[in-house]
C-alpha positions in Angstrom: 59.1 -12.1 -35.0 61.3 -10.3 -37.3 64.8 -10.6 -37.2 65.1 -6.8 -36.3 62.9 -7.7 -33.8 64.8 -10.9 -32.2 68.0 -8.8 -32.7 66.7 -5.9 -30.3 65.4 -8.9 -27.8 68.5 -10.4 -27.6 70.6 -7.3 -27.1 68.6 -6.0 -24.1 68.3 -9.4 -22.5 72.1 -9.2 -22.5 72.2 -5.3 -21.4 69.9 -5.4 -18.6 70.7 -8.2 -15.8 69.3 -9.0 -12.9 71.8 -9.3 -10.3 70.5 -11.1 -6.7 71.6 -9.0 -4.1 69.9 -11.1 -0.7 67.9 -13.9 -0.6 64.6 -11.4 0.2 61.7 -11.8 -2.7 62.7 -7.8 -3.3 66.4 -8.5 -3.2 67.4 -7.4 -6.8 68.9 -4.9 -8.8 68.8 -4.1 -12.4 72.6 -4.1 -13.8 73.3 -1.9 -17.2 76.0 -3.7 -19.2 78.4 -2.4 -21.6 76.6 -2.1 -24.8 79.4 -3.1 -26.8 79.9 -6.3 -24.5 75.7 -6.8 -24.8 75.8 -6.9 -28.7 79.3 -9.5 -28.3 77.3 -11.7 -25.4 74.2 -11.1 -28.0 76.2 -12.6 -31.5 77.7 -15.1 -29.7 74.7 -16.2 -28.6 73.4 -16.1 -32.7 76.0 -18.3 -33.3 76.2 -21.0 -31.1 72.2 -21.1 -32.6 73.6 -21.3 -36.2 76.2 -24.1 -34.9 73.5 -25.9 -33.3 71.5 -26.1 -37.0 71.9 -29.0 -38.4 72.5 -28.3 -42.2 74.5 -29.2 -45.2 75.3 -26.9 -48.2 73.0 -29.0 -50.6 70.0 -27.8 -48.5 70.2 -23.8 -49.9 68.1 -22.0 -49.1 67.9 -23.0 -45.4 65.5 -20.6 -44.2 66.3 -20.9 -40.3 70.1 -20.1 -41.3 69.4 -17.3 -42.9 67.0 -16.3 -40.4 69.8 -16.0 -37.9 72.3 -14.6 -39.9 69.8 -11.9 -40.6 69.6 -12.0 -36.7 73.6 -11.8 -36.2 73.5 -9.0 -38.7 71.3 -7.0 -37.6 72.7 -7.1 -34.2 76.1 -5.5 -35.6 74.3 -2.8 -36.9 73.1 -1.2 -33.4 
């Protein structure tokens, strides 16, 4: 997946919620966040990921690091 790709992913799995209305098997609604709130909830998400990589400067390039900052950027620019 490309990080355009992961970026989109992430911001609508942060716009569009399901919200549990009853316990019925049908009880649920689709909630529409804030967009600018998605893409926040989105790059925090991207960074708690980069935080979690365990890397040291001497290992450049680290291709999963730069793999989410692409991420991270690419969700600022929606």
């Amino acid at each position: 997946m490309t990080s355009k790709e992961k970026a989109l992913q992430l911001f609508a799995n942060f716009l569009y919620q399901n919200e549990s209305v009853d316990d019925s098997i049908y009880g649920f609604v689709l909630i529409k966040l804030n967009e600018g709130l998605a893409k926040k909830c989105a790059i925090m998400a991207v960074n708690e990921i980069i935080e979690a990589i365990d890397w040291h400067e001497f290992e450049t390039p680290n291709k999963q690091i730069n793999y989410w900052l692409d991420v991270r950027n690419e969700i600022s620019n929606l």
